[in-house]
C-alpha positions as CSV (number, residue, x, y, z in Angstrom):
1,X,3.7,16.8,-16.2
2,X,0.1,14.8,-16.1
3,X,-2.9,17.0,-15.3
4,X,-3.4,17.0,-11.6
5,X,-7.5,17.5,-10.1
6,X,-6.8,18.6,-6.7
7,X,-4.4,19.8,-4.2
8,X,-4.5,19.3,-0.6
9,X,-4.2,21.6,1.8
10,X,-1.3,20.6,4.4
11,X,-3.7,20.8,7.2
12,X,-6.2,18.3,6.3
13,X,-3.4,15.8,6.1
14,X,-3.3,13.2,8.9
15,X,-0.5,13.5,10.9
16,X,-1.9,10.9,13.3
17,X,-4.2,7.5,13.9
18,X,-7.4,8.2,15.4
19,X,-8.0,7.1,18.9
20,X,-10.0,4.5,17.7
21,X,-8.8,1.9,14.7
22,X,-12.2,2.0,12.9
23,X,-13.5,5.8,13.9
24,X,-12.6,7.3,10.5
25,X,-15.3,9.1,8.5
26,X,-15.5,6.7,5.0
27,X,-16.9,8.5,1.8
28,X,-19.6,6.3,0.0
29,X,-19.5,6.5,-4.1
30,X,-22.4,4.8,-4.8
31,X,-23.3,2.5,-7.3
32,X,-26.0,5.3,-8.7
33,X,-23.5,8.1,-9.0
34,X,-24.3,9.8,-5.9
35,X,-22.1,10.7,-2.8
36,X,-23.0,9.5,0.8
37,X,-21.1,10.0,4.3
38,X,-20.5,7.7,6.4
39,X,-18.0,6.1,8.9
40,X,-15.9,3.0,8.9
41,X,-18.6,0.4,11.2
42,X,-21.0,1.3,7.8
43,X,-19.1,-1.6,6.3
44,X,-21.1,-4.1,7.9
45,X,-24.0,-2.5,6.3
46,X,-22.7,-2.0,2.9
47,X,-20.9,-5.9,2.5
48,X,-23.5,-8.5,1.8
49,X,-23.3,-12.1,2.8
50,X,-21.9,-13.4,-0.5
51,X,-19.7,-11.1,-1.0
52,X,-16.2,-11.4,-0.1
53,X,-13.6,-9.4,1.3
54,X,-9.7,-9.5,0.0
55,X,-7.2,-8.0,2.2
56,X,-3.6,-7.5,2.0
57,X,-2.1,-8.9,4.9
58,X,1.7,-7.9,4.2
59,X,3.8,-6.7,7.6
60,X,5.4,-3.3,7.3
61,X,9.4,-3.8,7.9
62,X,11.4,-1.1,10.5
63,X,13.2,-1.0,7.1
64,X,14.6,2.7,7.6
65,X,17.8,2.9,9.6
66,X,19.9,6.4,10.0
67,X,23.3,6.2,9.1
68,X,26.8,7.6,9.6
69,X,30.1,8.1,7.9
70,X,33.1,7.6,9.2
71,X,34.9,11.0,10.0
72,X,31.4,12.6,10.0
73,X,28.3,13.0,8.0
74,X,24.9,11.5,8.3
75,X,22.6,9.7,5.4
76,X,19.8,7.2,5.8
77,X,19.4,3.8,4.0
78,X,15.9,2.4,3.2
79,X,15.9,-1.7,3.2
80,X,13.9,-2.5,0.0
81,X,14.5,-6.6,0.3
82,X,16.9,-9.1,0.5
83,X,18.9,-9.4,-2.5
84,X,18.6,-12.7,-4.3
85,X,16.8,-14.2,-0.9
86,X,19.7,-13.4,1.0
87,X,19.2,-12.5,4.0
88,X,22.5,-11.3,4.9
89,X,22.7,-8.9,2.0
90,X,20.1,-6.5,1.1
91,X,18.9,-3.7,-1.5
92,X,18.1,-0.7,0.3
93,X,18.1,3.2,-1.0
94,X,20.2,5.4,0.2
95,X,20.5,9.3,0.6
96,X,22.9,10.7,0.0
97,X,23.3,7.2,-2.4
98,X,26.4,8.7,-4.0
99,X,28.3,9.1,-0.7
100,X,27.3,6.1,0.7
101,X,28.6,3.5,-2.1
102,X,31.0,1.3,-1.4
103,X,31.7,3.1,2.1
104,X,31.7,1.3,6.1
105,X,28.7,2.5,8.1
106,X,27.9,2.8,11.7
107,X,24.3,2.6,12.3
108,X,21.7,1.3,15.2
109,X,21.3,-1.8,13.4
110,X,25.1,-2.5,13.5
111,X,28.5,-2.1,11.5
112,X,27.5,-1.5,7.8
113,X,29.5,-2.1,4.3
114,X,28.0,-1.0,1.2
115,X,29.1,-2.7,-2.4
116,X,30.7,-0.3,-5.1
117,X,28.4,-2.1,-6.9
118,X,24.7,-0.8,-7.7
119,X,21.6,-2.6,-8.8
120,X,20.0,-1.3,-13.0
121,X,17.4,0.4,-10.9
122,X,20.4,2.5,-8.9
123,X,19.7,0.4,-5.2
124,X,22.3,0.2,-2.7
125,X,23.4,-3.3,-2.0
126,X,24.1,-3.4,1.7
127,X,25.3,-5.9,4.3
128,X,26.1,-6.1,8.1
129,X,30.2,-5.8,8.6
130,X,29.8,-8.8,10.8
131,X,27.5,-11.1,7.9
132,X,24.7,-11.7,10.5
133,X,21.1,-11.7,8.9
134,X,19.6,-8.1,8.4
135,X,16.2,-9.3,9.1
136,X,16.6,-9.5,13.0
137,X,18.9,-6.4,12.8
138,X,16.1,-4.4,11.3
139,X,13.5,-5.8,13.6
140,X,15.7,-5.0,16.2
141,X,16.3,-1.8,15.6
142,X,15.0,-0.3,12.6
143,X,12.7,2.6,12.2
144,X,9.3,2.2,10.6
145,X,9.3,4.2,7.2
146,X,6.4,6.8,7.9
147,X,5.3,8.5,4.2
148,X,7.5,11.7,4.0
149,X,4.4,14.0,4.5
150,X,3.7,13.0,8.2
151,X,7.0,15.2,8.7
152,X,7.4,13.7,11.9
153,X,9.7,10.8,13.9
154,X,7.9,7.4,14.4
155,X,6.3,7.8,17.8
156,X,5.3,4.2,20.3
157,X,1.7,4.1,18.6
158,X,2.7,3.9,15.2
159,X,4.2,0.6,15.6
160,X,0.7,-0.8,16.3
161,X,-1.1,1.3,13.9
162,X,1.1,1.9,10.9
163,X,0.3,-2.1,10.8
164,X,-3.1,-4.2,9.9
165,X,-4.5,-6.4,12.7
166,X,-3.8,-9.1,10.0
167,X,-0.4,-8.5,9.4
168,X,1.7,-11.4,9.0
169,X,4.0,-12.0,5.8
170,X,6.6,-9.1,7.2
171,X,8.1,-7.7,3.7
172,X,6.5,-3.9,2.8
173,X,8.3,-0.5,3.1
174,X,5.0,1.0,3.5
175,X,1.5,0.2,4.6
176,X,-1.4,-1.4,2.3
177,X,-3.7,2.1,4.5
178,X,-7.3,1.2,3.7
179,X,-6.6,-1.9,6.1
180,X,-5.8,-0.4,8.6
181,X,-9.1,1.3,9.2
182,X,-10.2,-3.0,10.1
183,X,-10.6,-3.4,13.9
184,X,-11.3,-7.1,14.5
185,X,-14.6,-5.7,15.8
186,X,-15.9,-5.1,12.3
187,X,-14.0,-7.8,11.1
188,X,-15.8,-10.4,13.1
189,X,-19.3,-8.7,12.3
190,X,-19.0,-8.9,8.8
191,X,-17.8,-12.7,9.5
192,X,-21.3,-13.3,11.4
193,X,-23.3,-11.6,9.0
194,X,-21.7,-13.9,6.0
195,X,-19.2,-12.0,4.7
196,X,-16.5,-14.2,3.4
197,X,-12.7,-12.7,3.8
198,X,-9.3,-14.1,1.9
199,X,-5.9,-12.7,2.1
200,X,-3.0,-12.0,-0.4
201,X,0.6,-10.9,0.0
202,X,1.9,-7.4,-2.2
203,X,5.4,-6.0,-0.8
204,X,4.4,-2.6,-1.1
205,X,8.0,-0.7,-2.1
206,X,8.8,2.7,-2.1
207,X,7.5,3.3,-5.7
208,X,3.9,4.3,-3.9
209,X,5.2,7.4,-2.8
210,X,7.1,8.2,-6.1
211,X,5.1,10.7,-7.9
212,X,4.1,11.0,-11.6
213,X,6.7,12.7,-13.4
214,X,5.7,11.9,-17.1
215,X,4.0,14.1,-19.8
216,X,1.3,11.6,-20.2
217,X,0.0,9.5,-17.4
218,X,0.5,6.2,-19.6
219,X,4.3,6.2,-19.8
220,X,4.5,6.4,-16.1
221,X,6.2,2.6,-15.1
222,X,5.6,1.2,-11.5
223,X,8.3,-0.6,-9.7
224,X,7.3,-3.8,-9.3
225,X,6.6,-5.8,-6.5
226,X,6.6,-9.3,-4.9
227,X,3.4,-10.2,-4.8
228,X,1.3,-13.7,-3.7
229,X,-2.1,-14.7,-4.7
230,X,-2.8,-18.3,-2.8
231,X,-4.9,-21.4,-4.5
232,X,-7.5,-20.8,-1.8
233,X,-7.8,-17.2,-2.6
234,X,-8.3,-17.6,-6.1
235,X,-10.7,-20.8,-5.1
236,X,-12.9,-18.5,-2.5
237,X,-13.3,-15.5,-4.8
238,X,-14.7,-18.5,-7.7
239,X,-17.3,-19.6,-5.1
240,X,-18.2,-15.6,-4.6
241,X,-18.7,-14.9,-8.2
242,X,-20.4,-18.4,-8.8
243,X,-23.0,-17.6,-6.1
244,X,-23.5,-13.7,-7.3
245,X,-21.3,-12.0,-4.6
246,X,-19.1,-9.1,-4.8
247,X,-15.2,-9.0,-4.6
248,X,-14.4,-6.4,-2.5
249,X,-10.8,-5.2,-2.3
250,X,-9.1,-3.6,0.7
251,X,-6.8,-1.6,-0.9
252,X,-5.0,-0.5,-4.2
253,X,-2.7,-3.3,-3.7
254,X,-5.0,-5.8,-3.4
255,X,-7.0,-4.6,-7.1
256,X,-3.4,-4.6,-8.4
257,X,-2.6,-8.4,-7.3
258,X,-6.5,-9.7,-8.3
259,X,-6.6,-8.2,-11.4
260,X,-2.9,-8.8,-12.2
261,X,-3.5,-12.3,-11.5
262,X,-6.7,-12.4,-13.5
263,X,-5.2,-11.3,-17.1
264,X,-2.3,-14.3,-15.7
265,X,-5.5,-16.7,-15.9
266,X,-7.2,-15.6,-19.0
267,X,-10.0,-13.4,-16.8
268,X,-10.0,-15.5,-14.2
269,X,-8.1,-15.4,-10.6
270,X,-5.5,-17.4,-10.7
271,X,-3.0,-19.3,-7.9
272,X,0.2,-16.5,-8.9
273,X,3.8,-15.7,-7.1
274,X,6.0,-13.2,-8.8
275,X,7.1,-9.4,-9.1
276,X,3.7,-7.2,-10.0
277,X,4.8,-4.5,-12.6
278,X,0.8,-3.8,-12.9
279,X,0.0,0.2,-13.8
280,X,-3.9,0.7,-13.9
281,X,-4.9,4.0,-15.4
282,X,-8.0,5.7,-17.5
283,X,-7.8,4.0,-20.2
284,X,-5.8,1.2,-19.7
285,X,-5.9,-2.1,-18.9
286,X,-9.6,-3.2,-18.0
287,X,-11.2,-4.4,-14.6
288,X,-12.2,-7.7,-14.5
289,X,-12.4,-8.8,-10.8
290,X,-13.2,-6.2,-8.6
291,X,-16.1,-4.9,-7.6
292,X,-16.1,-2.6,-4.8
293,X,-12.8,-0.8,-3.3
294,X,-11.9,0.3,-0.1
295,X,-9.1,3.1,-0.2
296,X,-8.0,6.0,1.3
297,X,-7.6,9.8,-0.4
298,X,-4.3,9.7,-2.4
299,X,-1.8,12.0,-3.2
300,X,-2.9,14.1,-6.4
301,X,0.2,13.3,-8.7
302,X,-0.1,9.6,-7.2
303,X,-0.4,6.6,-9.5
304,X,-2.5,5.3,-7.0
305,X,-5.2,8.3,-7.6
306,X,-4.8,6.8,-11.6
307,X,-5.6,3.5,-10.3
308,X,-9.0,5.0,-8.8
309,X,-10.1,7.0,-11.4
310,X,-9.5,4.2,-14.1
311,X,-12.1,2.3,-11.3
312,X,-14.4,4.7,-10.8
313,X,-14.2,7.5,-14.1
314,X,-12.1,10.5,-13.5
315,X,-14.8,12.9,-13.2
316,X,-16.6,11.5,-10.5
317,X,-13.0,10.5,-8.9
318,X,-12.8,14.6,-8.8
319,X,-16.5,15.4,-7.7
320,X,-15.9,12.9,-4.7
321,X,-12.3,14.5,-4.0
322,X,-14.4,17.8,-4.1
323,X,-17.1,16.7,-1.6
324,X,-13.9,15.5,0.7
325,X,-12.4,18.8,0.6
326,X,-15.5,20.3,1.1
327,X,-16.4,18.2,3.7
328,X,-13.5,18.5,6.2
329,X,-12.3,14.9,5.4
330,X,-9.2,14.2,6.5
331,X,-6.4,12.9,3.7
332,X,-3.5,10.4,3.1
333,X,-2.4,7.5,5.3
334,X,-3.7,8.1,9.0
335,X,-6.5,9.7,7.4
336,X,-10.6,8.8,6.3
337,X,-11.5,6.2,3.7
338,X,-13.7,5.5,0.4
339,X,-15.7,2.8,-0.5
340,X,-16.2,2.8,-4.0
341,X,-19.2,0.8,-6.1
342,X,-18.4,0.6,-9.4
343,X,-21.0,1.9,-12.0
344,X,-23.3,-0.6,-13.4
């Protein structure tokens, strides 16, 4: 197993959204070394005009649907995406998978068949019984897959606030978090103050729960995902750079896509549209877009912990994760944030 820095307590986990969208406590790492607290607003205050902020404005599906066998027993299927862009037959995950290949289904969504067949990666490849298009039954009648560690059913509020304001290209079985500390309040401040924004598309999947299991963090693989970066991303953050900003990335998926994109373009941002298989991780692949990083606290075995600790050096990833603890922050996907200058 990889060396783990931290464990969380399962009381400082955030079981649920604040009352307010942007009211979380946000731990500045600043650009000196030193540790600051703040609270979300503080972005307009820490984002310069120049700069620009990249967000990932993927929609979070009601991809998980309960299940049942006929002449008893209960599993649940998790939609991953349509298979081959068809919309009337999907990939999904399924426990228990083994008793629910090649097996009829009744579910909230409607009638289910699922192929004898499996995908190389062990998927589930499931359709409606009557052939209609699994997008509108899922919308419809899907559950939104809350992380595992909420331990709890979805409740009315999570279907506003497991999502970004920006949401829009639906497609993820889980949410890009540090956006959804962005009300539209400090949205439209930072626009006034100069602050430019730009959006990409990552389908976060279900491998950003899955944790390391590997003897050495670099053999660890991430499944990868669909991921957009547009012409007039890649055009705004050239501007940015050009006039001495700083790209500032909402999210581990977002760093993923930029710099992803960037070793696609030689070191540059690029216009790019395929599946990201991108693994960032003390001493791996170098940085060469980002700048500053919003995130939340991660899971200690997480890759996504790797992926701010290559960012910001593992030992003052664990002093910050010890001022956190310290400091009554509270952790995971409903909980407070980071915003993270990288060292000069």
């Amino acid at each position: 197993m990889a060396e783990t820095w931290f464990s969380i307590p399962p009381e400082r986990i955030a079981r649920e959204p604040l009352s307010q969208r942007d009211g979380a406590r946000l731990l500045h790492w600043q650009a000196d070394g030193t540790l600051s607290d703040r609270h979300i607003p503080s972005l307009v205050d820490l984002l310069h005009a120049g700069d620009i902020l990249v967000v990932n404005d993927v929609r979070v599906v009601p991809a998980r649907v309960p299940v049942e066998r006929p002449g008893g027993g209960l599993g649940e299927l998790l939609f991953i995406q349509p298979w081959q862009g068809a919309d009337d037959l999907w990939m999904a995950w399924g426990r228990p998978a083994k008793r629910l290949a090649g097996r009829f289904l009744r579910s909230p969504i409607g009638d289910l068949r699922v192929d004898t067949q499996r995908t190389a990666t062990g998927g589930l490849l499931v359709r409606l019984a009557s052939g209609a298009p699994l997008s509108l039954a899922l919308e419809r009648a899907g559950e939104l897959p809350l992380p595992p560690y909420l331990q709890r059913p979805e409740q009315p509020l999570d279907r506003a606030r497991y999502q970004t304001v920006y949401a829009s290209k639906s497609g993820a079985v889980a949410a890009p978090t540090a956006g959804l500390h962005l009300s539209q309040s400090v949205l439209n401040e930072l626009k006034a103050k100069g602050v430019d924004s730009a959006h990409l598309t990552l389908h976060v999947g279900p491998g950003t729960f899955q944790p390391i299991r590997s003897e050495r963090v670099e053999d660890h693989e991430l499944m990868p995902e669909y991921c957009v970066v547009p012409g007039e991303t890649a055009e705004a953050i050239a501007r940015c750079q050009a006039g001495g900003g700083r790209v500032a990335a909402v999210g581990t998926t977002v760093v993923r896509s930029l710099e992803k994109s960037a070793q696609v373009g030689g070191g540059e941002v690029v216009a790019w549209e395929g599946f990201n298989p991108l693994y960032l991780y003390p001493g791996g692949p170098p940085f060469q877009v980002v700048d500053t990083l919003l995130t939340n606290f991660h899971l200690p075995d997480s890759s996504l912990i790797q992926l701010v600790a290559a960012f910001a050096g593992v030992e003052r990833t664990k002093q910050a994760y010890d001022h956190a603890l310290a400091g009554d922050y509270r952790f995971y996907s409903y909980g407070d944030a980071n915003w993270i200058e990288r060292l000069p």
